[in-house]
C-alpha positions as semicolon CSV with decimal commas, in nm:
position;residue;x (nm);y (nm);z (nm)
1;X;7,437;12,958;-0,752
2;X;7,790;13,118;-0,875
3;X;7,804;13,332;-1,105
4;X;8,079;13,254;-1,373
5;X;8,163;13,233;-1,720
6;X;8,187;13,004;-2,003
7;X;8,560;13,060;-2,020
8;X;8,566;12,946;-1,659
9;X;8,382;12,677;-1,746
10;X;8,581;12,536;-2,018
11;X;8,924;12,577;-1,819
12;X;8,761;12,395;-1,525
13;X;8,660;12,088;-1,763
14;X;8,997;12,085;-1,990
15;X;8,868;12,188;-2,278
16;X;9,090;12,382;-2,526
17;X;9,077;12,599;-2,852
18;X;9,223;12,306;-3,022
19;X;9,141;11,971;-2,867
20;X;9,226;11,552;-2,984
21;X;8,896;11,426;-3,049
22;X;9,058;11,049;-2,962
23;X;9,063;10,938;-2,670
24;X;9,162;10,611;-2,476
25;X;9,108;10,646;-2,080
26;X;9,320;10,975;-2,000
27;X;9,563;10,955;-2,303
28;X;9,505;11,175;-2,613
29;X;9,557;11,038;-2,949
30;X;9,672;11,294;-3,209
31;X;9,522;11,178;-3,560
32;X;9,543;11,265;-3,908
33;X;9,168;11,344;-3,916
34;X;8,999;11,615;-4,002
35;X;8,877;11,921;-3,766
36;X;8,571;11,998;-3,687
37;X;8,470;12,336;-3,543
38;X;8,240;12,365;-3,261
39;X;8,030;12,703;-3,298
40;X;7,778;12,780;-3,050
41;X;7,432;12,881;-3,166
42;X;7,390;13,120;-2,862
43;X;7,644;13,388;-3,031
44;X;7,741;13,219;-3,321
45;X;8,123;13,230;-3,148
46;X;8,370;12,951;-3,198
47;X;8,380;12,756;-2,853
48;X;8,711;12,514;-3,002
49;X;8,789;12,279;-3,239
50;X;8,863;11,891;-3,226
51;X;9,067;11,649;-3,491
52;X;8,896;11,350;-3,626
53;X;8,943;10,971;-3,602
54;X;9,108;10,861;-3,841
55;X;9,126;10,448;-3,950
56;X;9,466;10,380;-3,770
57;X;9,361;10,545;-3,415
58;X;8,991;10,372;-3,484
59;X;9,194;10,043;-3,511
60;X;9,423;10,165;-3,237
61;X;9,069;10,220;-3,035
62;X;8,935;9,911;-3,062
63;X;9,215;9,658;-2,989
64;X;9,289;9,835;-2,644
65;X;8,894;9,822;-2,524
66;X;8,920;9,488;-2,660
67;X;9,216;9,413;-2,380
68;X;9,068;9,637;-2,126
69;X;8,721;9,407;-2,123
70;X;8,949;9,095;-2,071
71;X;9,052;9,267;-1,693
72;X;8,768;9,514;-1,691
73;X;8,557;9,214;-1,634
74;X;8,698;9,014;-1,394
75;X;8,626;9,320;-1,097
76;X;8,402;9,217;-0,884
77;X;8,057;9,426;-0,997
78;X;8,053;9,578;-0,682
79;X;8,359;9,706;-0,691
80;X;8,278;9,834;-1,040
81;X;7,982;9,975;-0,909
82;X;8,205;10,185;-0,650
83;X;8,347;10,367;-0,937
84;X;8,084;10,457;-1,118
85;X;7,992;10,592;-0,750
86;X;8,275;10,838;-0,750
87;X;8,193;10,911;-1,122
88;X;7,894;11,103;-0,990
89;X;8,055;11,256;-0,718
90;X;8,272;11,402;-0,978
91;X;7,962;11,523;-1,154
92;X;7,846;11,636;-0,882
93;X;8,185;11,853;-0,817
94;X;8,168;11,993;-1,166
95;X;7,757;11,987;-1,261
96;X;7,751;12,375;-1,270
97;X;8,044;12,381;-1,573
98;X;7,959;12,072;-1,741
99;X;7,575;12,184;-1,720
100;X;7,697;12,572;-1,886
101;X;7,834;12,424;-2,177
102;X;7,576;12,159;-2,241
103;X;7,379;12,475;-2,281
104;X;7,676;12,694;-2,469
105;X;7,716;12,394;-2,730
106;X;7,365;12,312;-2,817
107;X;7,188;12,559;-2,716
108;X;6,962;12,460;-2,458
109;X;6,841;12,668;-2,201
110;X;7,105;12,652;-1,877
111;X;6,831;12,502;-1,667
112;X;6,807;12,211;-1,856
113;X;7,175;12,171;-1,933
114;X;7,195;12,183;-1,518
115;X;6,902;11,899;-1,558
116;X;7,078;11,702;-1,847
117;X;7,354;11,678;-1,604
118;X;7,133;11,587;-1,308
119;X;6,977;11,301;-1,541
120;X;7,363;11,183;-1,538
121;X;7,402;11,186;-1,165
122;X;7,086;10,993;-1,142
123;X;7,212;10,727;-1,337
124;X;7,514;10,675;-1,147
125;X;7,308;10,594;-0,874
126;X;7,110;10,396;-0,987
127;X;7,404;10,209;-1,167
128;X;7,561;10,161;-0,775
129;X;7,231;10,011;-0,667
130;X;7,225;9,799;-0,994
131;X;7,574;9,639;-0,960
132;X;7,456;9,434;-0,651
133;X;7,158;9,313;-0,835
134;X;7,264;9,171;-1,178
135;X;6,999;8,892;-1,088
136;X;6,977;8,566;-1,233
137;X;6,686;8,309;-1,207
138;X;6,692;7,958;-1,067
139;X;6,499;7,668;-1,297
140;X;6,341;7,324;-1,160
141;X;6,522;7,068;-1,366
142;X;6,270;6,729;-1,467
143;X;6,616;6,522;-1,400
144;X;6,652;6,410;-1,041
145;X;6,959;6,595;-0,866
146;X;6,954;6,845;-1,166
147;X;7,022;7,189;-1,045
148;X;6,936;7,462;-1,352
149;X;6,979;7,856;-1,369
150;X;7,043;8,162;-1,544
151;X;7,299;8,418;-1,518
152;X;7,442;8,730;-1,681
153;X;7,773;8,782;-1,819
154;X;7,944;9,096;-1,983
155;X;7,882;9,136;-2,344
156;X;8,193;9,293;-2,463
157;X;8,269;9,625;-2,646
158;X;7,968;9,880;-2,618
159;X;7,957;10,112;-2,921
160;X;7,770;10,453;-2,845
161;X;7,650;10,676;-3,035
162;X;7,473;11,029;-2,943
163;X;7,324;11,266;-3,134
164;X;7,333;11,627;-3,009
165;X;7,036;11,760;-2,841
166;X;7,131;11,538;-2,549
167;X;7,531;11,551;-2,591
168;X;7,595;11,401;-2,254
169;X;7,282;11,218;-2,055
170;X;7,229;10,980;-2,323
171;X;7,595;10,872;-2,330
172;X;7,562;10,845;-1,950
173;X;7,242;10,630;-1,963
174;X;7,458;10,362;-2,178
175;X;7,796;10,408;-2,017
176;X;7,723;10,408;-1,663
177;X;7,501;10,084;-1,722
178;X;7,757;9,874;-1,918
179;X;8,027;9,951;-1,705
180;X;7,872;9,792;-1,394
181;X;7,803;9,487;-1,663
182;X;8,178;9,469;-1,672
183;X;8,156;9,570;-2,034
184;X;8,424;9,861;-2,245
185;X;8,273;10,156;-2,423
186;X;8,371;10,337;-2,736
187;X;8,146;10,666;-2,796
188;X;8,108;10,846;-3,127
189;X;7,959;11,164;-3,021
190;X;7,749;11,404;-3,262
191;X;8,002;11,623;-3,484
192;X;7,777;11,924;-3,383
193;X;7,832;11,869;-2,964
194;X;8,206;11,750;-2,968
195;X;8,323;11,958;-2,708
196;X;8,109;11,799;-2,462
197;X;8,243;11,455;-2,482
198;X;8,564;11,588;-2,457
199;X;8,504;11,724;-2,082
200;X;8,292;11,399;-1,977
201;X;8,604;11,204;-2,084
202;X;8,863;11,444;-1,878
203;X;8,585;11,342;-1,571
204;X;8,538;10,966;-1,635
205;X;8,909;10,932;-1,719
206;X;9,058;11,114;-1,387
207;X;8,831;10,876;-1,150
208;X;8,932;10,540;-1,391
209;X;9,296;10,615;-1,352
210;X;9,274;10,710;-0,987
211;X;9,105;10,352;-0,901
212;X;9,373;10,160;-1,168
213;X;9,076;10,096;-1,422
214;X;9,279;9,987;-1,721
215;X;9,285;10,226;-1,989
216;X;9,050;10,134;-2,295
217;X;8,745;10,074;-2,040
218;X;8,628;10,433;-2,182
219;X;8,730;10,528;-2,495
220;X;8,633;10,800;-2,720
221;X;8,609;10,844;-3,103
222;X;8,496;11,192;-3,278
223;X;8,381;11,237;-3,628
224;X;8,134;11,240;-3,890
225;X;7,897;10,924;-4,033
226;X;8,230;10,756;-4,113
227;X;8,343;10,716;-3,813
228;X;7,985;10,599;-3,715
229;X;8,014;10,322;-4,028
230;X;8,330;10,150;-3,874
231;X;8,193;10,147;-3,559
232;X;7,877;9,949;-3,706
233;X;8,034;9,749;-3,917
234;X;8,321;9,600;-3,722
235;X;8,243;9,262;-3,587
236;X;8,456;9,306;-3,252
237;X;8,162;9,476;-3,133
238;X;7,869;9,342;-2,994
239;X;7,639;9,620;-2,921
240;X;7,575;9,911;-3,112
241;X;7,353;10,177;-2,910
242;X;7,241;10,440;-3,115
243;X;7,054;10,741;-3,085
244;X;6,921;11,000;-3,341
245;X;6,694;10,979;-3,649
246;X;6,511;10,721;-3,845
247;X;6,694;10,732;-4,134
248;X;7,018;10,710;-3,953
249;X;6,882;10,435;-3,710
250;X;6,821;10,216;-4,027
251;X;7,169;10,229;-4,187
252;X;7,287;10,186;-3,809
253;X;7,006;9,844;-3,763
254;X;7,076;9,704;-4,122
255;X;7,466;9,708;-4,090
256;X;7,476;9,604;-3,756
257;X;7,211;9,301;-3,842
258;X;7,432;9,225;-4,160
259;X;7,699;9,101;-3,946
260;X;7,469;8,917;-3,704
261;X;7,552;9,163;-3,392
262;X;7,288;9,319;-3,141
263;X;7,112;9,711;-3,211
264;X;6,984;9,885;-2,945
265;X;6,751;10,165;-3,130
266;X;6,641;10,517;-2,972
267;X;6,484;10,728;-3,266
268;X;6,254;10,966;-3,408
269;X;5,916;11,038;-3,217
270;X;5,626;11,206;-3,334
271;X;5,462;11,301;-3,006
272;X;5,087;11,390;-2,883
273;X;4,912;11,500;-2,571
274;X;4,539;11,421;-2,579
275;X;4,326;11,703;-2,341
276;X;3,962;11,547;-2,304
277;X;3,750;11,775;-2,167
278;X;3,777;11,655;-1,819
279;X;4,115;11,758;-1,851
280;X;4,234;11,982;-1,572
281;X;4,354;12,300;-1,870
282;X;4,600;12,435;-1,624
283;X;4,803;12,141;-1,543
284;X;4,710;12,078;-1,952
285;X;4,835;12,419;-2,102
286;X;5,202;12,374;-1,882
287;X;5,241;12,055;-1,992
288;X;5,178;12,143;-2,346
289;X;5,399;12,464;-2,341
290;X;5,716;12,292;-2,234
291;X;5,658;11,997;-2,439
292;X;5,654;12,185;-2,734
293;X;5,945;12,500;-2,676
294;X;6,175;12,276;-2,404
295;X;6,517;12,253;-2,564
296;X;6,354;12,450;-2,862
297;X;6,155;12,140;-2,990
298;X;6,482;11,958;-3,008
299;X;6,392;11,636;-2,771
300;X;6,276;11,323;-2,941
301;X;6,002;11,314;-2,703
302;X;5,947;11,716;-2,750
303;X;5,550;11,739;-2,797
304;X;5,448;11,765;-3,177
305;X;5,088;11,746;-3,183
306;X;4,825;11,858;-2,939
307;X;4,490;11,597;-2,973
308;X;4,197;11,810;-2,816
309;X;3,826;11,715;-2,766
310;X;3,625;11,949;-2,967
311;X;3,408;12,082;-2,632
312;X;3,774;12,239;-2,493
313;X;3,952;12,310;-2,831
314;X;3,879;12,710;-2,874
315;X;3,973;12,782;-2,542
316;X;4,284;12,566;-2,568
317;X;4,417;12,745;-2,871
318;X;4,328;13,094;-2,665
319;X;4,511;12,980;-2,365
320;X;4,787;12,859;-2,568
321;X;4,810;13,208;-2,763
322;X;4,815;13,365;-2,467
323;X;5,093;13,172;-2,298
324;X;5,339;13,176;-2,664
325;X;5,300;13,587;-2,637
326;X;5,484;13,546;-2,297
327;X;5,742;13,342;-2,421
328;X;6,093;13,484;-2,391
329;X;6,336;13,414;-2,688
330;X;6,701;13,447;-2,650
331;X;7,013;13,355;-2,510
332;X;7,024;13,031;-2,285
333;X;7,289;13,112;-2,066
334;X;7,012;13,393;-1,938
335;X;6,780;13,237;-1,692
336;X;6,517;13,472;-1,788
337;X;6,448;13,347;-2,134
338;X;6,232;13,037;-2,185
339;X;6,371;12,920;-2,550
340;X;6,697;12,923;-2,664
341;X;6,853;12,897;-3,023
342;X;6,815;12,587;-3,271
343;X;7,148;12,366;-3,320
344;X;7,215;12,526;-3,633
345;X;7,130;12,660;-3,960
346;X;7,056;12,354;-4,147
347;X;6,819;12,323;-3,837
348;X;6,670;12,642;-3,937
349;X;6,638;12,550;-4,285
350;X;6,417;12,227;-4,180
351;X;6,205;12,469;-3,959
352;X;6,134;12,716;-4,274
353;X;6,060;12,445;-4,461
354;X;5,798;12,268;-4,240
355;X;5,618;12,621;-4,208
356;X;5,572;12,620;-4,581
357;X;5,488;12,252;-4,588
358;X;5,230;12,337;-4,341
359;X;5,036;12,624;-4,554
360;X;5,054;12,389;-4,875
361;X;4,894;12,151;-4,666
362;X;4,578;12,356;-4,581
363;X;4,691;12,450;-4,228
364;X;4,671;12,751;-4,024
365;X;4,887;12,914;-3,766
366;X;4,716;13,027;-3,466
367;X;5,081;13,127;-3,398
368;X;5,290;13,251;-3,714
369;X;5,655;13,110;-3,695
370;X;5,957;13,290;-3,833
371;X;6,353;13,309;-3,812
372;X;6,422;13,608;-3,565
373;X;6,670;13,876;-3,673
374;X;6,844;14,213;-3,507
375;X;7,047;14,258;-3,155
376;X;7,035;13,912;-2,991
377;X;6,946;13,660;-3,237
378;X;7,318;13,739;-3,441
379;X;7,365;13,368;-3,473
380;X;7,057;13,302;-3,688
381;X;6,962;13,002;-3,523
382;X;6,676;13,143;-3,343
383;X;6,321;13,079;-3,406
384;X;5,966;13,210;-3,298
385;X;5,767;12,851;-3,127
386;X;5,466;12,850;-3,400
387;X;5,146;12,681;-3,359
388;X;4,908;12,506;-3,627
389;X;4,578;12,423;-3,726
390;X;4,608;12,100;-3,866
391;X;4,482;11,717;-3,999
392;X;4,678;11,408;-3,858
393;X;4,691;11,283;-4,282
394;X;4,900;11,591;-4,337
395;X;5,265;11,471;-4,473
396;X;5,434;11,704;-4,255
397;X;5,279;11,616;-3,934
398;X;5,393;11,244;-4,021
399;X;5,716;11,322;-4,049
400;X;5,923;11,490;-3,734
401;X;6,036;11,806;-3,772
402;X;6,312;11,877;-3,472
403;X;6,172;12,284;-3,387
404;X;5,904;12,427;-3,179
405;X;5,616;12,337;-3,389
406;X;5,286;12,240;-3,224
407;X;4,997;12,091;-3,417
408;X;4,676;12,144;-3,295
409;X;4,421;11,830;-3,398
410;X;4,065;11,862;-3,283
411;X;3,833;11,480;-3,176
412;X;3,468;11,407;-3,089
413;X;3,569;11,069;-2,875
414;X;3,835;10,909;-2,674
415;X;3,875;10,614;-2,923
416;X;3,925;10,870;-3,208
417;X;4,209;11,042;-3,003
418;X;4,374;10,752;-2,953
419;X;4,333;10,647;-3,290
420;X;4,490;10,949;-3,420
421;X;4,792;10,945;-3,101
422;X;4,851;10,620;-3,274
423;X;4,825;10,728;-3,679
424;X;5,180;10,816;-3,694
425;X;5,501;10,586;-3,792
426;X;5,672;10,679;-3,469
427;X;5,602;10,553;-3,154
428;X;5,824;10,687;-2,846
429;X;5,584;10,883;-2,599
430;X;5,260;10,985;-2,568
431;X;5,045;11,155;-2,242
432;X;4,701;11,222;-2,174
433;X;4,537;11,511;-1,998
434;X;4,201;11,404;-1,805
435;X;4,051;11,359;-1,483
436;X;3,860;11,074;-1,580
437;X;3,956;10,767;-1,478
438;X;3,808;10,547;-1,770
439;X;3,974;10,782;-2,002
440;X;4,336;10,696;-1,802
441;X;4,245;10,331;-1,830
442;X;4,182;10,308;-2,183
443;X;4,420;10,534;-2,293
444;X;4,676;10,264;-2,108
445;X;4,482;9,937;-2,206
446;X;4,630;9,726;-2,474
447;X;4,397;9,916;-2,720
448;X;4,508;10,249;-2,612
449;X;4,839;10,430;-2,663
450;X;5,098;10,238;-2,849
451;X;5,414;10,429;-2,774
452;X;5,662;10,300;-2,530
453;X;5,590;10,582;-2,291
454;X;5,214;10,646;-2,191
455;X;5,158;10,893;-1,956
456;X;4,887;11,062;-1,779
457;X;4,831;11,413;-1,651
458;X;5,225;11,489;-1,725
459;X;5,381;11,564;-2,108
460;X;5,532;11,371;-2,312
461;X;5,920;11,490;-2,262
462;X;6,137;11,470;-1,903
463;X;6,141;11,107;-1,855
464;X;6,291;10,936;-1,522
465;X;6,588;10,729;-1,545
466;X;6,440;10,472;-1,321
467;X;6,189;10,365;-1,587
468;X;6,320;10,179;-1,916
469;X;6,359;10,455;-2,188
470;X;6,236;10,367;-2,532
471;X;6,002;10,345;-2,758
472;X;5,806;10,157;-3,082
473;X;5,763;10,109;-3,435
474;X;5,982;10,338;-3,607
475;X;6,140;10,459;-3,294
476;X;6,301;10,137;-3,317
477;X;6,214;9,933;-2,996
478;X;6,519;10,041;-2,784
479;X;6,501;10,058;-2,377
480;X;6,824;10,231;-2,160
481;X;6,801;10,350;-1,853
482;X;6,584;10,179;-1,556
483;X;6,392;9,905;-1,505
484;X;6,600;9,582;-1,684
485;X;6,712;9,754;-1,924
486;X;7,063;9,669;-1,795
487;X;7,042;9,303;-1,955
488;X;7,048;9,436;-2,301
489;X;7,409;9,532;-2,205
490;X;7,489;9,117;-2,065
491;X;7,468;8,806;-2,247
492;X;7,252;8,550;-2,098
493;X;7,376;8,156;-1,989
494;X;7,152;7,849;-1,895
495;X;7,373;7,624;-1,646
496;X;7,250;7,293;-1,582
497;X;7,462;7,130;-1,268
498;X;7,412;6,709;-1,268
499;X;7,534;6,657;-0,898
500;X;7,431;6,240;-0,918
501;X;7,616;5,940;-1,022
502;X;7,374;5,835;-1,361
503;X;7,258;6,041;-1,660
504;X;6,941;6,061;-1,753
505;X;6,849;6,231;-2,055
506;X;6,581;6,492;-2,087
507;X;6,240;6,459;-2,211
508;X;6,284;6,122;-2,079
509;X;6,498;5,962;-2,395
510;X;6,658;5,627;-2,372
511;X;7,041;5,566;-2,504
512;X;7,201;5,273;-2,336
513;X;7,516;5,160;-2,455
C-alpha cells in the first residue's frame, strides 16, 4: 500500500480549508449559513470548514431534484445501473484517500475506514446486478382474458440522512440503491463528518456529469437538526432514510408520519453475544474483542453486553482481561494501534458518565475505564475499552452508550440467555457462540433472538451488504442494503389488462344496464 498523507489525501478528493457545504450535482452553492468546523479527534487539528444550508439554497435544493427525477427516471434502469458501475470504479480509483479521511474525520481506525469504503464498492455492485432485476410478479385474474401484475416504479425524492460513525457507507447503501430505482437523492450528512460528504459528492458528481446525468440526481445539504427538520417535514419528499439515535429517529418517524410520507428507520442497538459453554472460546473471545473496541464502540451494532453460561464465565472474563491488556490505544492513521479516538468530547462526556452510572448501579469493572491523557492522546477524545460486571435490569445497560463498554451478564440456561438477549428496548443484532446445534436452532427459532440480525459463531457488528440491514423494536424496523430491500425505495402498481370484448365484474357482481 502507498504511503501518503492526509494532505495528499484531501487535495486528491477536493476538499478545501473552506468548503460550500451545498451541493447540486458538480455545482457549489454559496449560502448564508453558518460554518461548521471539522476537527479531527486523532490530533485535535482542524481538517476544514464547510457553510451551512440555509432556507433559500434548501428550497433551491429541492425544486432541481424535483426536475432531475422527471428525466432521471425515464433512463432505462440498466443504463442507470451502468453508472452506478463507474461510480465504483471511481471508488475504487480513490478508496485509499477517501478510506484515510473516513478515518482522519471520525476517528476510526484506517483499516476500517479502507473497509467502510469497501462496504461502498460492494454496494455498487450489487446495485449493477440489481438494476436488471427490479422484478415484478404476475397474478391469475378470476375474469376470463384478464391479465393481472405488479410492477415497481420510482418513488421520487430520497432524503438521507447519516450520522457520523459511518459518514460514507451508509449514504452509499441508500444512494446507490435509489438511483438504480430511478429515484433523486438529497443527503444531510452528520455536522461532526462534513468533510466526507463533500469528497463523495466531488466522486459521484464527476461520473454524473461525464454520462449527462442531469444535475439535481445527487444533491447535497450540510447542517445541523434544522436542516434535518425541513428535510422531514417537506411534503415533496417521499422517503426519509434516517440513521442515528432513538431519540432522533422519533422526531424523524413522527414528522415524517404527520404528513402521511414513508420512514425508513436505522437506530440505536443494544447488542449481545451469548457464549454457551459449547462455545468454541477462541473464535468466542475475537468475536467479542472487536465487537466491543471496533470503531471505539461507535457502531450501532458494536457489542454491548456479553451473555455467558455460568460453567465458562470466569475463564471468559480472564481471557478477556488478558486480551484488553494487549490492546493498543492511539492514533488511527497507525496500523499498529487497535482503537482509535471517540468522535468527540461530548462523546467522552457520555463515556464518563456511563462509568459512574455503572458503580451506582452495583457493578464492577473487571477492566477500569478512564479518559487517557499525556503525549498521544492531546485531543482528549481517547478512552481506555472498560469491561463490567453487571445485571441486564441495570438502567445503564438499557440504554446505549456509543464507547467501548462491555457488560459481562452471567446464565444457567439457553432460554434464560435468550431471554435476557431479548430484555432490552433495542433490537438490531444479536450472535451466538456455540457448537451445539440445538442451541443455533433455538437461538434462531421464532422464540429465540428477536433482533433483525441473528447470528451464529460470528459478532454482532460487520454486516454484508448482500443481506437486508436492519433491525426491531426501537431500532425502528428499517432494512437497506441486500436482499429486497430495494422496494422500499419504488412504489408498487397492480395492472389489470381486460384483452376481451365484455366486462365482467369481479367477485362475480351483476350491473346490466
Amino acid at each position: 500500500m502507498k504511503s501518503f498523507g492526509i494532505s495528499e489525501a484531501l487535495q486528491s478528493l477536493g476538499i478545501k480549508k473552506s468548503n460550500p457545504g451545498t451541493s447540486i450535482g458538480k455545482k457549489w452553492i454559496k449560502t448564508s449559513g453558518h460554518f461548521i468546523d471539522s476537527y479531527s479527534p486523532a490530533d485535535g487539528k482542524l481538517i476544514g470548514r464547510i457553510q451551512a444550508t440555509d432556507e433559500k439554497s434548501f428550497e433551491k435544493v429541492v425544486k432541481q431534484a424535483s426536475d432531475a427525477f422527471k428525466q432521471w427516471r425515464i433512463v432505462p434502469a440498466p443504463k442507470r445501473g451502468e453508472v452506478v458501475r463507474q461510480i465504483g470504479e471511481s471508488l475504487r480509483h480513490h478508496k485509499e484517500h477517501l478510506g484515510k479521511l473516513v478515518s482522519y474525520e471520525m476517528g476510526k481506525s484506517y483499516q476500517e475506514g479502507l473497509g467502510e469504503v469497501q462496504e461502498m464498492i460492494d454496494i455498487c455492485d450489487l446495485a449493477v446486478g440489481l438494476s436488471r432485476q427490479l422484478n415484478g410478479l404476475t397474478m391469475h385474474s378470476e375474469r376470463p382474458h384478464h391479465r393481472m401484475y405488479e410492477q415497481y416504479h420510482p418513488l421520487g425524492i430520497v432524503g438521507i440522512i447519516t450520522a457520523f460513525n459511518f459518514p460514507v457507507a451508509v449514504w452509499s447503501w441508500n444512494a446507490m440503491i435509489a438511483w438504480v430505482c430511478g429515484d433523486v437523492c438529497i443527503w444531510k450528512p452528520s455536522e461532526k463528518t462534513p468533510l466526507c460528504s463533500i469528497a463523495c459528492q466531488n466522486i459521484a458528481a464527476e461520473v454524473f456529469e461525464r454520462n449527462g446525468v442531469p444535475e439535481g440526481v445527487s444533491c447535497i445539504i450540510n447542517g445541523d437538526y434544522k436542516v434535518g427538520q425541513w428535510l422531514c417535514a417537506d411534503e415533496r419528499i417521499p422517503l426519509l432514510s434516517a440513521t442515528g439515535s432513538v431519540r432522533m429517529g422519533k422526531a424523524v418517524g413522527q414528522t415524517v408520519a404527520a404528513r402521511l410520507g414513508r420512514a425508513l428507520l436505522e437506530l440505536g442497538g443494544n447488542n449481545a453475544i451469548i457464549i454457551s459453554e459449547h462455545a468454541n472460546l477462541d473464535m468466542s473471545i475475537r468475536g467479542a474483542v472487536f465487537g466491543a473496541v471496533g470503531t471505539a464502540g461507535q457502531r450501532c451494532t458494536s457489542t454491548r453486553r456479553l451473555i455467558v453460561h455460568e460453567r465458562v464465565y470466569e475463564e471468559v472474563k480472564n481471557r478477556l482481561t488478558k486480551a484488553y491488556s494487549q490492546l493498543r490505544i492511539g492514533n488511527p492513521l497507525d496500523q499498529h494501534n487497535h482503537v482509535g479516538p471517540l468522535i468527540d468530547k461530548l462523546a467522552v462526556k457520555a463515556y464518563n458518565s456511563a462509568l459512574q452510572k455503572i458503580k451506582k448501579e452495583g457493578g464492577k469493572f473487571a477492566v477500569s475505564g478512564k479518559v487517557l491523557k499525556g503525549k498521544g492522546y492531546e485531543s482528549g477524545c481517547y478512552v481506555k475499552p472498560a469491561i463490567a460486571e453487571v445485571n441486564n435490569s441495570y438502567e445503564i445497560v438499557q440504554a446505549e452508550t456509543f464507547a467501548p463498554i462491555l457488560y459481562l451478564i452471567k446464565y444457567k440456561t439457553l432460554e434464560e440467555a435468550i431471554a435476557l438477549q431479548n430484555g432490552v428496548k433495542q433490537g438490531l443484532s444479536s450472535s451466538i457462540m456455540t457448537t451445539r446445534l440445538q442451541d443455533m436452532e433455538k437461538f434462531l427459532s421464532h422464540a429465540g433472538s428477536d433482533c433483525g440480525i441473528a447470528n451464529v459463531n460470528i459478532g454482532t457488528s460487520g454486516a454484508e451488504i448482500g443481506g437486508a440491514f436492519g433491525g426491531e423494536k426501537e431500532t425502528g424496523g428499517g432494512r437497506e442494503s441486500g436482499s429486497d430491500a430495494w422496494k422500499v425505495y419504488m412504489r408498487r402498481q397492480t395492472n389489470t389488462i381486460n384483452y376481451s370484448d365484455s366486462l365482467p365484474l369481479a367477485q362475480g357482481i351483476k350491473f346490466d344496464l
